[in-house]
N, C-alpha and C positions, 0 to 999 in steps of 0.2 A: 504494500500500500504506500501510496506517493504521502511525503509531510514537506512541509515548508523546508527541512532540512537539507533532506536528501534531496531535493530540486533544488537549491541555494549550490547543493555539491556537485550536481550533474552539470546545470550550467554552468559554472564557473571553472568547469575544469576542462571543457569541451574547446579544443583549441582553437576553433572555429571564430565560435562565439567571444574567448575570451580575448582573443586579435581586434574584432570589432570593438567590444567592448574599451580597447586599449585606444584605439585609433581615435575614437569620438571621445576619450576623456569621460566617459560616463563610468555610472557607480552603479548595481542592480541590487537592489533590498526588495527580497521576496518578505511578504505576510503571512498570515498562518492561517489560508483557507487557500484549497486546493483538493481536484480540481475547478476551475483555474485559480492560480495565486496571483495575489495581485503584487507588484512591485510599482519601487519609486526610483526613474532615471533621473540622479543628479546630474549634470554635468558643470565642468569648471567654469567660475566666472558666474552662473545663474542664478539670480537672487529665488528661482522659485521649480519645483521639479512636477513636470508631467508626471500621472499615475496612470499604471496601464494595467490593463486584464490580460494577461498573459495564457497561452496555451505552446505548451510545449513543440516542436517540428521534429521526429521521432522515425525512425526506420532500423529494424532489426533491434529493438527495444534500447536504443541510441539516441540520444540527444545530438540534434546538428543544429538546433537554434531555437527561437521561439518563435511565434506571432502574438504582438500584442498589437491591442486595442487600447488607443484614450478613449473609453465612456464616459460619458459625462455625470456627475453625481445623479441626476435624476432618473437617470436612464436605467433599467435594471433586465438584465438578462434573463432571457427565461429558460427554461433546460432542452428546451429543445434548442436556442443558440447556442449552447454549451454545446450539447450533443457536435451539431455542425460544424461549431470550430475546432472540437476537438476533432473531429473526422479531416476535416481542411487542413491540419496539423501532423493529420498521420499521411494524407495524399501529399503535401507538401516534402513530405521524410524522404516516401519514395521516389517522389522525380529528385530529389536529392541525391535519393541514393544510384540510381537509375542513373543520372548526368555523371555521378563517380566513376559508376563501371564502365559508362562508355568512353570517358577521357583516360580511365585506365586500358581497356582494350585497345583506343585510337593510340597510346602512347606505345603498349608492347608490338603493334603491328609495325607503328614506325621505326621499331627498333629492329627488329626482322628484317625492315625492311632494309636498312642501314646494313645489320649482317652478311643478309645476302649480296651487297653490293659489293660489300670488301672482300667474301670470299668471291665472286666470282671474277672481282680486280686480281686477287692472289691467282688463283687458277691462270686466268692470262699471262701476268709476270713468271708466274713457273714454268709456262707454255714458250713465253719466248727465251727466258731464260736457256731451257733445254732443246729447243729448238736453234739457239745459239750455238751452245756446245756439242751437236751433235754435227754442226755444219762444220765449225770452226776445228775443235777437235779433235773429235773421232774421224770427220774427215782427213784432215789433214794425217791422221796418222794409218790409217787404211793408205793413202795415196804415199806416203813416206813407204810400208811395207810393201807396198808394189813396184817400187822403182829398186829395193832392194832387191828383189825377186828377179827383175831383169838384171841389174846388174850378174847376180849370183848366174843367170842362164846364159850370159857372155861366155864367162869367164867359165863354163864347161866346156870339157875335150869334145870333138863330135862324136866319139861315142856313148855320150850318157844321153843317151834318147829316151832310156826309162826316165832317167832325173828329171829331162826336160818336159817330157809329157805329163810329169807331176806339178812339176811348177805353172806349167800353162793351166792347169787345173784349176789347181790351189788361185792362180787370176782370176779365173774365170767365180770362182766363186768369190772372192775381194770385192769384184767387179758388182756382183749381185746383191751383197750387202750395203753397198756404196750406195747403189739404187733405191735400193730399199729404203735406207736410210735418211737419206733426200724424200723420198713419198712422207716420212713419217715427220721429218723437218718441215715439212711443206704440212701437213695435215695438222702439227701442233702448231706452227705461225707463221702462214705463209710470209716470205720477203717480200712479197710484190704490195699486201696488203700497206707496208711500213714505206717503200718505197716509193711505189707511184699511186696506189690509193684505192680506194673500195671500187669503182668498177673495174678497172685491171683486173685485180685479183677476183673478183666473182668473173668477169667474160674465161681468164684461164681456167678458174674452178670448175666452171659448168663446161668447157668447153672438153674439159678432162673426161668430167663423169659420161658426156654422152658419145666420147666414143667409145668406153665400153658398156655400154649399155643400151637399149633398143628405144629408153624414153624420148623422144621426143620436148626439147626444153628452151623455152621462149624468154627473155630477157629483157627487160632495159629499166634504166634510170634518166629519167628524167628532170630537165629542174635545178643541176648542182653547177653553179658555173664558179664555185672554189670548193676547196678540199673541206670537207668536218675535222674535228678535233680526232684524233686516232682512236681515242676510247671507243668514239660513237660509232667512228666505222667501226670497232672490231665489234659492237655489239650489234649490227647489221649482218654483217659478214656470219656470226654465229647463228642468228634468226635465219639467215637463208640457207646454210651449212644444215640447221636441224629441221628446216620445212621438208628440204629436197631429200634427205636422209628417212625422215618419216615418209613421203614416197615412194621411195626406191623399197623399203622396208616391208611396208603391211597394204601398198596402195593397189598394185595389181596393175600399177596407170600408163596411159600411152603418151598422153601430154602433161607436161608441167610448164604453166607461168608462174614466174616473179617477175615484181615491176617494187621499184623504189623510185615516189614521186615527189618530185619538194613543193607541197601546195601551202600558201601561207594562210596559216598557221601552224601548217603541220609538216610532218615525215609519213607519207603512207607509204606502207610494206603490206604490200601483199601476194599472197602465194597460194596458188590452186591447183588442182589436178581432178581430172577424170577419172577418177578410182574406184574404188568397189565402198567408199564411204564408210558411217559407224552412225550409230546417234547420238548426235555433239549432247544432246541433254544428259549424257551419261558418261561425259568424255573423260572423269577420273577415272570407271570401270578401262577405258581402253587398254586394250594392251601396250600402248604406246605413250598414256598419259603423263609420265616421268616427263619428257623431252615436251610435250603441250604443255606442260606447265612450266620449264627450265624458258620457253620462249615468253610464257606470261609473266614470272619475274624478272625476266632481261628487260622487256617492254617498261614493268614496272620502275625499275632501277631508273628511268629517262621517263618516268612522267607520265608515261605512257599510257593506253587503251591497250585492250585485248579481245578480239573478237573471233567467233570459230562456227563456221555454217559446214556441217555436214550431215548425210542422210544417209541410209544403205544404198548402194547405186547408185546416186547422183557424186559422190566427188567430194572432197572438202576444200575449203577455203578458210585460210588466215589471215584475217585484217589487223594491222596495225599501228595508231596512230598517236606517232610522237613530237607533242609540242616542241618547234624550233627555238623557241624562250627557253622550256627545259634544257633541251641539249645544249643551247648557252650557257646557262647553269651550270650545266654538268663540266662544262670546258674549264 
């Protein structure tokens, strides 16, 4: 049961309240009827103090402030106002409470959202990091063991033709790892993307993938007449890497477009294909969802929109549209 006391202790201890309380220089003296208890706000300086009716603002059996009333002496409440303020006071608690949880949920997503930006910043720097050292490197030291290789098959009599036909070998596979090696260089960060700039590098990317492979793939950008900041291309470059991959993968498809257009306000990316489709209402169930949603954080990271039209049989399509202000931002 509520007493003058224990309401003197709730409010006053409620950090909320006792801020305000601090800020306006007021003093609260609760009386000893309750509920409601009446108090007197002094404030500094006033030769004379409002008296209000007070009813507590409550959520999850918490004090977050009060509502008071100045009634006027003649005025006298009847219990059904009681009733309704104190009900006003308990609806009151909950949008209180209500606006807490949502500025706490908006604050952890934007922390999420923060996290994922720096891991997927790290991911790239690790990408061209080793992308560096595998050119620089490991090439360089493959291509030093090969020239040692020759030398060594000089400097044989002519009859080590067994020796020779091992060493030509042992090239031949040097030679195949070098290869490789370079795909996988080029696959962690391409040079061209750092070099000459996001359509370079997607016209060679796509023009790579379709010669071995029977899709059919349509292209262009429109719109850029200077370069983006690199982050942005790379988070472009990665959007179209995981559209056309999600294709090639689970689509079944004959054609693929992408088009990156610079309309102002925006960055649209978009990417479709004629596939055997899915239904996007269900597109975490996919089998492919990981990678639809790795593109809906990328977008996110830049401000972005995410949008996903697919059916069974009709094909899917990726929209998405990235404010140029953003990606200013982001620079």
């Amino acid at each position: 049961e509520w007493t003058s006391s224990n309401v003197h202790h709730v409010l006053l201890h409620d950090q909320t309240l006792m801020i305000w309380l601090l800020k306006k220089n007021l003093s609260l003296e609760p009386k000893p009827n309750f509920p409601p208890f009446a108090a007197s706000l002094k404030g500094l300086g006033i030769n004379h103090s409002a008296r209000l009716t007070c009813f507590l603002i409550t959520a999850k059996e918490k004090a977050s402030g009060f509502l008071g009333l100045d009634v006027p002496p003649n005025r006298n409440l009847t219990e059904q106002d009681f009733h309704l303020l104190g009900s006003l006071g308990n609806f009151l608690g909950g949008a209180v409470e209500n606006t807490r949880l949502i500025r706490t949920v908006q604050k952890h997503r934007e922390e999420l959202k923060g996290l994922t930006a720096r891991l997927f910043q790290s991911q790239e720097l690790e990408r061209r990091r080793i992308a560096r050292e595998l050119h620089d490197e490991a090439g360089q030291a493959l291509t030093g063991i090969n020239f040692t290789l020759e030398t060594i098959e000089k400097s044989l009599s002519p009859e080590s033709d067994s020796t020779k036909a091992l060493i030509t070998d042992v090239k031949k596979q040097i030679n195949r790892t070098y290869q490789e090696m370079r795909r996988l260089s080029y696959r962690l960060h391409p040079a061209l993307l750092s070099d000459l700039g996001l359509e370079p590098a997607l016209d060679s990317y796509l023009t790579r993938i379709s010669k071995h492979s029977e899709l059919k793939i349509d292209f262009k950008m429109v719109g850029f007449e200077e370069r983006l900041d690199l982050e942005i291309e790379t988070v472009l470059y990665r959007l179209s890497q995981e559209a056309l991959t999600n294709t090639l993968k689970h689509a079944n498809a004959k054609h693929f477009r992408l088009s990156i257009i610079k309309s102002y306000p925006h960055i649209i990316f978009a990417a479709e294909d004629d596939g055997v489709g899915f239904n996007s209402a269900e597109f975490t169930k996919h089998r492919d969802a990981l990678g639809l949603l790795s593109m809906r954080e990328r977008a996110s990271m830049l401000g972005g929109s995410f949008s996903l039209r697919s059916s069974r049989g009709k094909g899917t399509r990726v929209r998405i549209e990235i404010p140029i202000n953003g990606c200013s931002n982001a620079q």
